[in-house]
Residue frames as qw, qx, qy, qz and C-alpha x, y, z in Angstrom:
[[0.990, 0.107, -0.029, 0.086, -13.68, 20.05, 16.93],
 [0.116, -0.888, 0.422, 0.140, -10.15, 19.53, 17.50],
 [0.832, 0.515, -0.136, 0.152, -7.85, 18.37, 14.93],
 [0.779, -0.368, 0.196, 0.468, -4.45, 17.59, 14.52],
 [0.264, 0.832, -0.143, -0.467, -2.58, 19.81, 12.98],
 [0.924, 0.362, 0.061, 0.110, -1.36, 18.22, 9.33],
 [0.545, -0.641, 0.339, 0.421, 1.89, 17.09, 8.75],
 [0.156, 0.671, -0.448, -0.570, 4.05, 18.34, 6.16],
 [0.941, 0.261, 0.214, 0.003, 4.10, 16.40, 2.86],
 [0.602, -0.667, 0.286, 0.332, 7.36, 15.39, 2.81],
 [0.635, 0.356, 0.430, 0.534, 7.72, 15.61, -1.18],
 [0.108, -0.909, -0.397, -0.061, 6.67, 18.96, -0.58],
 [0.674, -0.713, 0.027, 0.189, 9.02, 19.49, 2.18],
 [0.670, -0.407, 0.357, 0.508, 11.97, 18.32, 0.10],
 [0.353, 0.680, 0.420, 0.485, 10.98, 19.99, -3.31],
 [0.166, -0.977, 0.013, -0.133, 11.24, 23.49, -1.02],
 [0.638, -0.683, 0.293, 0.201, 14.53, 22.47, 0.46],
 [0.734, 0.345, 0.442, 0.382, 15.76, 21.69, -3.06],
 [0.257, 0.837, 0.267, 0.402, 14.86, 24.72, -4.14],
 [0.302, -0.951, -0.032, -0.054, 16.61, 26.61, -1.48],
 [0.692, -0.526, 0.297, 0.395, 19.74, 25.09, -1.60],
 [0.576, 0.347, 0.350, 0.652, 19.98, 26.29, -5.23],
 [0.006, 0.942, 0.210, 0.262, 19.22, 29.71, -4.13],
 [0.690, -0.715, 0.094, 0.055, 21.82, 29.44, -1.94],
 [0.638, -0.101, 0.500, 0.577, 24.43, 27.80, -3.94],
 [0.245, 0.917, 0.084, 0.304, 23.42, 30.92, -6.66],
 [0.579, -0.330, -0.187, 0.722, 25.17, 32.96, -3.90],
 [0.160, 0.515, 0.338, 0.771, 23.30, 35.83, -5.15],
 [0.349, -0.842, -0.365, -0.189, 21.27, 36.75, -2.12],
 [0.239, -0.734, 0.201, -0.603, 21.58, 39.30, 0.70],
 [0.027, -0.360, 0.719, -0.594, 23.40, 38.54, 3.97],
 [0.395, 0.044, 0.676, -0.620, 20.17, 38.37, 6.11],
 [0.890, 0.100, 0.038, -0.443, 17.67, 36.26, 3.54],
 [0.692, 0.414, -0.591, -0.020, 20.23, 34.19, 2.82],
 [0.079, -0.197, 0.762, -0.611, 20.34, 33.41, 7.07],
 [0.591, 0.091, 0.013, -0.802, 16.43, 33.36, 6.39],
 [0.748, 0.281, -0.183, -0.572, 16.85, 31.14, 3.99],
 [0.347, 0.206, -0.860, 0.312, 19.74, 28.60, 5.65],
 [0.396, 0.037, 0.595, -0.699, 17.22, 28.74, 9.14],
 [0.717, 0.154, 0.101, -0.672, 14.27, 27.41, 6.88],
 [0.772, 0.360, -0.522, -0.039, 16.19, 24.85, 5.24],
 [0.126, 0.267, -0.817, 0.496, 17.25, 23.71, 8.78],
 [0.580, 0.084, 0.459, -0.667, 13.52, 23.41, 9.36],
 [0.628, 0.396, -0.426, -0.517, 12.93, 21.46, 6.46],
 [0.376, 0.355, -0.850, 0.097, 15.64, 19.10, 6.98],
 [0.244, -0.188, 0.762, -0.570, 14.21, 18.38, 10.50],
 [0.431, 0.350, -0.079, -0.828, 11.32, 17.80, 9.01],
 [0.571, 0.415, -0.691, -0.154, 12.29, 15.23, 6.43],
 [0.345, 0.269, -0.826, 0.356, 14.45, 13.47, 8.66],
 [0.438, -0.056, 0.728, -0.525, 11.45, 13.23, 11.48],
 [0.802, 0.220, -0.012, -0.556, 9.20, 12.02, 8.85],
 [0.582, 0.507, -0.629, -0.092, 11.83, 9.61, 7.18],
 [0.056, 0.371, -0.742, 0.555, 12.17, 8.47, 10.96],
 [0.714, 0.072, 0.401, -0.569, 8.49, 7.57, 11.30],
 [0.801, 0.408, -0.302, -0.317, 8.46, 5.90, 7.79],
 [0.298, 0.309, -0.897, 0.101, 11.36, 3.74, 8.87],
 [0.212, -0.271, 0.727, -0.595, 9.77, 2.75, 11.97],
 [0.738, 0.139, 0.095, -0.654, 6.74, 1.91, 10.57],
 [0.736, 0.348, -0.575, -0.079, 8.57, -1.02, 7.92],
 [0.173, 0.218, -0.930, 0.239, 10.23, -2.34, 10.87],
 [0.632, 0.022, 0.408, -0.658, 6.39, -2.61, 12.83],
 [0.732, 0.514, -0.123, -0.430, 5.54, -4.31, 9.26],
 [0.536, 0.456, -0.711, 0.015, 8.83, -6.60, 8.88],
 [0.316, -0.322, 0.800, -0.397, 8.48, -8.15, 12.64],
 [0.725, 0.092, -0.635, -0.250, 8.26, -11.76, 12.38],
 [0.769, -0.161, -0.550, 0.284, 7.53, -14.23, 15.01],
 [0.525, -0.799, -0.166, 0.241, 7.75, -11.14, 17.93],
 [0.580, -0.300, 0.358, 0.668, 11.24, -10.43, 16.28],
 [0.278, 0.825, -0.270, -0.411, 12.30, -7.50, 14.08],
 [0.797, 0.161, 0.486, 0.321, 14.02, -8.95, 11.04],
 [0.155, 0.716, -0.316, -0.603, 16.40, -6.39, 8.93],
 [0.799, 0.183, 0.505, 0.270, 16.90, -7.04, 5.68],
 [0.163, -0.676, 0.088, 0.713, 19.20, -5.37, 3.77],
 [0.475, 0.804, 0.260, -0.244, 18.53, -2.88, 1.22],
 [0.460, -0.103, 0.495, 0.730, 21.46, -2.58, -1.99],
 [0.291, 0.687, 0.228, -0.626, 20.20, -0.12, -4.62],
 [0.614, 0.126, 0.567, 0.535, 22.85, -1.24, -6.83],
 [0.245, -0.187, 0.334, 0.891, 23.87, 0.60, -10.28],
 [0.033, 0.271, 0.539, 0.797, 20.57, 1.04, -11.61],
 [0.087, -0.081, 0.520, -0.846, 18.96, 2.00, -8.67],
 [0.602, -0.198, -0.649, -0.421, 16.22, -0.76, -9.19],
 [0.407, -0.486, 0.601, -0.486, 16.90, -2.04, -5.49],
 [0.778, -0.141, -0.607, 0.081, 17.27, -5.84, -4.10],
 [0.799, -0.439, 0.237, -0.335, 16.79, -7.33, -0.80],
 [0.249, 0.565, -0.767, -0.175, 18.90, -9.93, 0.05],
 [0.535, 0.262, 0.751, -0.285, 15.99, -12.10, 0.25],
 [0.510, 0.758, -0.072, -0.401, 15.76, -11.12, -3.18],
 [0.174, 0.520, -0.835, 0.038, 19.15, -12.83, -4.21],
 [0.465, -0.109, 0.803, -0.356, 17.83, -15.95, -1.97],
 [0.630, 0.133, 0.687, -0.337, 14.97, -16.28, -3.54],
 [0.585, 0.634, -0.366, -0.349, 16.52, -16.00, -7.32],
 [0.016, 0.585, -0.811, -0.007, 18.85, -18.29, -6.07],
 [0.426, -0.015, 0.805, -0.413, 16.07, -20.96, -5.79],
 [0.652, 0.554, 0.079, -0.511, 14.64, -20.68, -9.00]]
């Protein structure tokens, strides 16, 4: 049988890359793991950032209205609750 090979889980991914950049910022290692360990954390990132790249794509598949993408933007605001500003709209109607 041939599978696909699984892709990283990207909590995973960024829990390791966490963890390296405090090994790093230590500033305790050796010369060459500390290249080791900048080179994996450049793999990581890629990683992330292809996965973070699918995940967008997908919402916009999911947000298309009527044949038409439709952004809608995303505020996190101070308590990092997040609104839509279709959110706002549709308080504003209540």
């Amino acid at each position: 049988m041939n599978r696909k090979p699984r892709q990283p889980d990207f909590e995973k991914s960024l829990q390791e890359l966490e963890q390296l950049v405090e090994r790093l910022e230590n500033g305790d290692l050796p010369l060459e793991e500390s290249l080791r360990t900048f080179e994996r954390g450049v793999a990581l990132t890629r990683e992330c950032q292809s996965a973070l790249q699918s995940a967008q794509a997908r919402v916009e598949i999911l947000l298309k209205r009527d044949g038409r993408p439709e952004a809608v933007a995303f505020d996190a605001g101070p308590d990092g609750a997040g609104s839509t500003d279709e959110d706002e709209v549709e308080g504003d109607e209540a």
